[in-house]
C-alpha positions as CSV (number, residue, x, y, z in Angstrom):
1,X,-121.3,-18.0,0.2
2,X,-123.2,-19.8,-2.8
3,X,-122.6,-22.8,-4.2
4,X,-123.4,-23.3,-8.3
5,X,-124.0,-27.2,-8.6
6,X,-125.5,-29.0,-11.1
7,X,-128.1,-30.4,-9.9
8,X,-128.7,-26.9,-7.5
9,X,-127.7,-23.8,-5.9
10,X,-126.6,-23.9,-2.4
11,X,-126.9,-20.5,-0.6
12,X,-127.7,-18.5,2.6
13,X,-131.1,-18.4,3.7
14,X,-133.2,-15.1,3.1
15,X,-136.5,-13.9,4.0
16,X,-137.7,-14.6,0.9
17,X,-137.4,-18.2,1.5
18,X,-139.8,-18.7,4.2
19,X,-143.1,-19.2,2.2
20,X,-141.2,-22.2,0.0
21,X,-139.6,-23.1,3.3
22,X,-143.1,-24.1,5.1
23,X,-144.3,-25.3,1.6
24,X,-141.7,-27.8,1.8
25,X,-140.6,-28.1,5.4
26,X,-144.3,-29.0,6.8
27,X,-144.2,-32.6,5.5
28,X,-144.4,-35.5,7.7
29,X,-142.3,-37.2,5.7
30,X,-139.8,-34.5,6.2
31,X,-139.6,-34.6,9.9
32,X,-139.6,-38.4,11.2
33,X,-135.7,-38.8,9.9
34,X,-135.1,-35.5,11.3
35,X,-135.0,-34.8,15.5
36,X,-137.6,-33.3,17.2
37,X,-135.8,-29.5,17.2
38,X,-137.4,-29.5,13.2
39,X,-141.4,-29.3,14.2
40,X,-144.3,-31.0,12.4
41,X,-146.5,-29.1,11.7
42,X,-143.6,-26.5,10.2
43,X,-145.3,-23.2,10.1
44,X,-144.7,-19.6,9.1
45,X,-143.0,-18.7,12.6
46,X,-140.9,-21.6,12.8
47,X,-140.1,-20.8,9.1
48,X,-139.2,-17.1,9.9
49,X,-136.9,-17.7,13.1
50,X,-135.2,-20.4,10.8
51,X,-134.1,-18.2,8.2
52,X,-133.8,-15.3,11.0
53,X,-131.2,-17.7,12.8
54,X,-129.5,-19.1,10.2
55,X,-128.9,-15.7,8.3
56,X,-127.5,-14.3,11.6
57,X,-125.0,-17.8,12.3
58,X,-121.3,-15.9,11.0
59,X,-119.3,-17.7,10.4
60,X,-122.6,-19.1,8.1
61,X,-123.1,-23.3,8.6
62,X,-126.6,-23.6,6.6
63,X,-127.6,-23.0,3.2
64,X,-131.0,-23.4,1.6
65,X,-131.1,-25.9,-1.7
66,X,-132.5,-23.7,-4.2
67,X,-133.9,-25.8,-7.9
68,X,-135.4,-23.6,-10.4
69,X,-135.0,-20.4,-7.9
70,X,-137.7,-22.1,-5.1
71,X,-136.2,-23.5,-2.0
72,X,-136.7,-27.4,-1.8
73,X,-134.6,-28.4,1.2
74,X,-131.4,-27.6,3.5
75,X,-127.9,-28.9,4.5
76,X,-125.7,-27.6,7.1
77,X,-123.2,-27.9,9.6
78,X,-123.8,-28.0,13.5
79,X,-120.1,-27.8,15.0
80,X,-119.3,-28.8,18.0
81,X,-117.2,-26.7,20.9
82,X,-114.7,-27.9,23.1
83,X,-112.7,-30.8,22.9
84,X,-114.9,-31.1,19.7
85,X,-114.6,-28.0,18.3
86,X,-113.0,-29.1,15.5
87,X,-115.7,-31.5,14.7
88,X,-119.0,-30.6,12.8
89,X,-122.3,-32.8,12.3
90,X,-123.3,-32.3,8.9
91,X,-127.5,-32.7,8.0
92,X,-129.7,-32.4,5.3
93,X,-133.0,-32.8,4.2
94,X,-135.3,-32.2,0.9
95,X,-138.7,-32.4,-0.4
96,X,-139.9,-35.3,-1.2
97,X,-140.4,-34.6,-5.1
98,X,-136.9,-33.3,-5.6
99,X,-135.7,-36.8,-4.1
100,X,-134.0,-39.5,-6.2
101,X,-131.9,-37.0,-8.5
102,X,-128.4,-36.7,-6.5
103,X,-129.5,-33.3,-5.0
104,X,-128.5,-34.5,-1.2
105,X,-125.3,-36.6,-2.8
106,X,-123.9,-33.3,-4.7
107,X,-124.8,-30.6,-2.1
108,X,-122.8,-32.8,0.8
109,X,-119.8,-33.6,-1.8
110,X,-119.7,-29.2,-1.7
111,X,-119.8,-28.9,1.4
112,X,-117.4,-31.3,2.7
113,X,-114.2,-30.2,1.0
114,X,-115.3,-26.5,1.9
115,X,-116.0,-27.1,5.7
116,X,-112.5,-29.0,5.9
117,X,-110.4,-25.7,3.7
118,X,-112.5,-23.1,5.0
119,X,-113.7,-23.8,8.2
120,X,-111.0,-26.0,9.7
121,X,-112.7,-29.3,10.6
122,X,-111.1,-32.0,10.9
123,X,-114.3,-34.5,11.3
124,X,-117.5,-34.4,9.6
125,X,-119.3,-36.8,10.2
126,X,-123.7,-38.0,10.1
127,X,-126.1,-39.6,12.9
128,X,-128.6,-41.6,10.2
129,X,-131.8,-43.1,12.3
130,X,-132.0,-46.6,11.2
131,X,-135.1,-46.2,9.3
132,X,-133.5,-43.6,6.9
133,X,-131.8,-46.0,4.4
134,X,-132.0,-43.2,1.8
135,X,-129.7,-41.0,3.6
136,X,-127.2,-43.8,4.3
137,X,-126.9,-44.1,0.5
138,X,-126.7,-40.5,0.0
139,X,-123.4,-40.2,2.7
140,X,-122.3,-43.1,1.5
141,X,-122.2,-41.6,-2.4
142,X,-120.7,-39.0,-1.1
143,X,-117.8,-40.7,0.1
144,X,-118.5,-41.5,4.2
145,X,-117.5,-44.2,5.9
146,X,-119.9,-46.4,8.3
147,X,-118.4,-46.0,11.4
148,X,-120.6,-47.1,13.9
149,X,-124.2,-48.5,15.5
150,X,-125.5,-46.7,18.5
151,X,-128.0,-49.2,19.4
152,X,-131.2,-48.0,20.9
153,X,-129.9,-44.0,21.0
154,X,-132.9,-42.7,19.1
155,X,-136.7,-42.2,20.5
156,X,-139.1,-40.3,17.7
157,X,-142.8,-41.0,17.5
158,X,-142.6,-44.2,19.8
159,X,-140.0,-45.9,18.3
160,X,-136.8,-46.8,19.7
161,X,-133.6,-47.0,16.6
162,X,-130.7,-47.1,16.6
163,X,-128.4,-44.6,15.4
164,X,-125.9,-44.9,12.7
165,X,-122.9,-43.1,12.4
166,X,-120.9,-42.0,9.2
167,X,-117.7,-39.7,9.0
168,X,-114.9,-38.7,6.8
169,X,-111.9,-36.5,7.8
170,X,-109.5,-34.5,5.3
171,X,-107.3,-37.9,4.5
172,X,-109.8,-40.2,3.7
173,X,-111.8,-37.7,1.6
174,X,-109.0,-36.5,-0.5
175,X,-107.9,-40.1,-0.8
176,X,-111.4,-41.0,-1.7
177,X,-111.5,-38.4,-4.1
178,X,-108.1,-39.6,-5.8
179,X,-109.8,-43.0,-6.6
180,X,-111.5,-43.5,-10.2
């Protein structure tokens, strides 16, 4: 599955990725808005079971962000099973010199619409840490709705946050998309 946006090329992740992919990934910048399953430092092993894993996951639920043919981030889906199986958690993160230029914004706004006709869900929805205004703006672009503040639900690096919850579900997105 590939995705040909404007701004970049959404795609399944290959071997070939994993030298950009700890280039990019081993930022601390990267992994304080991210939990602590995505390591700091990143390094070549954690980069090759990443794109091991992810190009082994069928139905697939995580593409590489691809700019100029070099791999400068990721977005996926982590769904949910039982009672919440048709729910997914949607992430994403990017390299710090590709930010600012609606990459995060366009690649969610893909793979929204896709993961609700393809896959089935019927609830996508973001945990933001409170810290992370930048990704709050990018669901928010892309058409989620604040839903909720899970006070004092996050602990990374010392810090206690809270968490902040956005979602969007198949009638509020198409009727989100209807407006001008």
């Amino acid at each position: 599955m590939e995705f040909e946006l404007q701004e970049c090329t959404l795609r399944g992740w290959e071997y070939g990725d994993v030298n950009a992919l700890v280039r990019h990934a081993n930022r601390r910048e990267i992994a304080r808005y991210l939990r602590d399953s995505f390591p700091h430092p990143y390094t070549h092993e954690d980069a090759e079971e990443w794109v091991t894993l992810a190009g082994a996951t069928y139905p697939q639920t995580d593409f590489a962000i691809v700019v100029d043919d070099i791999v400068v981030g990721g977005v996926g889906f982590e769904t949910k099973t039982d009672v919440f199986r048709k729910s997914a958690e949607i992430g994403y993160w990017l390299s710090e010199r590709y930010r600012g230029r609606g990459i995060c914004t366009s690649a969610v706004r893909a793979l929204v619409p896709w993961g609700f006709e393809t896959r089935g869900f019927e609830r996508i929805y973001a945990g933001v840490f409170s810290n992370n205004p930048a990704s709050m703006r990018v669901l928010e672009k892309a058409g989620f709705e604040r839903e909720a503040r899970l006070k004092r639900a996050i602990y990374k690096n010392g810090e206690v946050l809270d968490e902040i919850i956005f979602a969007t579900w198949p009638e509020q997105w198409r009727s989100d998309e209807a407006k001008p």
